[in-house]
C-alpha positions in Angstrom: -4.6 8.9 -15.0 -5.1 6.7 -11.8 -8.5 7.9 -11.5 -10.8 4.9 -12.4 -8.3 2.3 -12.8 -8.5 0.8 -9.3 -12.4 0.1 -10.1 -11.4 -1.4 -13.6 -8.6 -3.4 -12.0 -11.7 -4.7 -9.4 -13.7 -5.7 -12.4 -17.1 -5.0 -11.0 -16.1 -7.9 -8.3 -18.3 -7.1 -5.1 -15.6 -5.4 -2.4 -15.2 -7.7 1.0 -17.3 -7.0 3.8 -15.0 -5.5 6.9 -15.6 -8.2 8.6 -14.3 -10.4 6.0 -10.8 -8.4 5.6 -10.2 -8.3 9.0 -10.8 -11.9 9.8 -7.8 -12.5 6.6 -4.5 -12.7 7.9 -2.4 -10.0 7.7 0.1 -10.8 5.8 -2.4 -11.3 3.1 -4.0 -7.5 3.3 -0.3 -6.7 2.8 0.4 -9.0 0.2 -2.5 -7.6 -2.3 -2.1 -4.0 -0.5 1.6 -4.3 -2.4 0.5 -5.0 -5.1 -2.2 -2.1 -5.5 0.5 0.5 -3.8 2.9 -0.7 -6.8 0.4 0.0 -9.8 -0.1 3.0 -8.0 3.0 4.1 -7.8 4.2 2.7 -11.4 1.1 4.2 -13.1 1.5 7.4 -11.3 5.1 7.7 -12.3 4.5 7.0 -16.0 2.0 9.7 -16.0 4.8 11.5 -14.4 7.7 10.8 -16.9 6.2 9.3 -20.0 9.8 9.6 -21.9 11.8 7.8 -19.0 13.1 4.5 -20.6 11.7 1.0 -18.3 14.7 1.0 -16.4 14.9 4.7 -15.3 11.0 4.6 -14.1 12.0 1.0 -12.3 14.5 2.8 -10.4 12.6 5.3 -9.2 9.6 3.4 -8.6 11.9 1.7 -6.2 12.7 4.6 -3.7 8.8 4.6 -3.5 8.3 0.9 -2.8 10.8 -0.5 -0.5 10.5 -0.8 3.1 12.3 2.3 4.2 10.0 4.6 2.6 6.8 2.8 3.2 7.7 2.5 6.9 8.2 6.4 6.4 4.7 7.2 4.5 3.1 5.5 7.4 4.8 7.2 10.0 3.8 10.6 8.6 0.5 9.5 8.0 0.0 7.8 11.3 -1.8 11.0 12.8 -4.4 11.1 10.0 -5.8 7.7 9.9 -8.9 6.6 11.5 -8.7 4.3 14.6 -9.7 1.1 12.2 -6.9 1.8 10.2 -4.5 2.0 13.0 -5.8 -1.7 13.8 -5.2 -2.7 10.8 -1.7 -0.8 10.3 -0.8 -2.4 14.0 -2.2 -5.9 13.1 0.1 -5.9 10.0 3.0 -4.2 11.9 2.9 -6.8 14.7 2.2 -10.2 12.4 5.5 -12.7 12.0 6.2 -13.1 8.3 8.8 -15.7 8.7 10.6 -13.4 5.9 14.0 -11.9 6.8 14.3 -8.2 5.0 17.1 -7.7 2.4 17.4 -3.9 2.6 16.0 -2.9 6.0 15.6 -3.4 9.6 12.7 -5.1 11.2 11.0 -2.6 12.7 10.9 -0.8 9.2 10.4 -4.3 7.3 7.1 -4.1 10.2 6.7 -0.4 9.5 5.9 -1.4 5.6 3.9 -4.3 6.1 1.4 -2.5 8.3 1.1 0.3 5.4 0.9 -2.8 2.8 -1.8 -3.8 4.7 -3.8 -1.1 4.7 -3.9 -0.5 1.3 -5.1 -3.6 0.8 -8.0 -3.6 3.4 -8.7 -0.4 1.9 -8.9 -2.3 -1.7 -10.3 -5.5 -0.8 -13.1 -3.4 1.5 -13.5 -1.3 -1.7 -13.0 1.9 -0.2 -11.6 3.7 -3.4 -11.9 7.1 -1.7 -9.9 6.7 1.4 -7.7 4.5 -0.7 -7.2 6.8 -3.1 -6.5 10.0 -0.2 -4.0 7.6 1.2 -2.4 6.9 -1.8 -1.9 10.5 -3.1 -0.5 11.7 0.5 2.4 8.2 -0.1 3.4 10.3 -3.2 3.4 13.4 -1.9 5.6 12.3 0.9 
């Protein structure tokens, strides 16, 4: 169901250069990197549960979402990830956001923001492929 819909969501915009994500802040690779993770995650669940009511896929779309569990995706993951997408994972791990976090710690409130952040390098670069491999491995953890 997810396959294709990144690309459509894109519509036939040119992806970034790498040198143009990695010269954004951060906090912005994180901020469209949410974004994409939570259409993921949303789109994957329907396709999961088409008969759960709004509320019940909402609820569970949260135990993917929220800082704990993105802080542990990208601690699992850490090991598999190429040495540019540490950077980036670091870069959004170590960045100030000025935001205290509701429902976690800081150094999982970090954790997460370095994972948001690498989804959305991996978007904005339009890397579907990695994007998508890192994506699939968040669900299945």
């Amino acid at each position: 169901m997810f396959d294709g819909m990144l690309e459509g969501i894109r519509g036939g915009d040119r992806a970034a250069t790498v040198e143009e994500a990695r010269a954004l802040n951060p906090l912005v690779l994180a901020y469209v990197g949410d974004a994409v993770y939570e259409v993921f995650i949303r789109t994957t669940l329907v396709a999961m549960e088409p008969t759960k009511t709004a509320h019940k896929l909402h609820v569970m779309t949260i135990e993917y979402v929220k800082a704990h569990a993105q802080s542990d995706i990208i601690h699992k993951i850490a090991d598999h990830l190429t040495e540019e997408e540490m950077g980036i994972v670091k870069r959004g791990r170590n960045t100030k956001s000025g935001t205290v976090p509701k429902n976690a710690d800081v150094v999982e409130y970090r954790a997460a923001t370095g994972f948001e952040a690498l989804i959305g390098y991996l978007y904005l670069i339009g890397n579907m492929e990695r994007l998508r491999e890192v994506l699939e491995t968040s669900i299945d953890n």
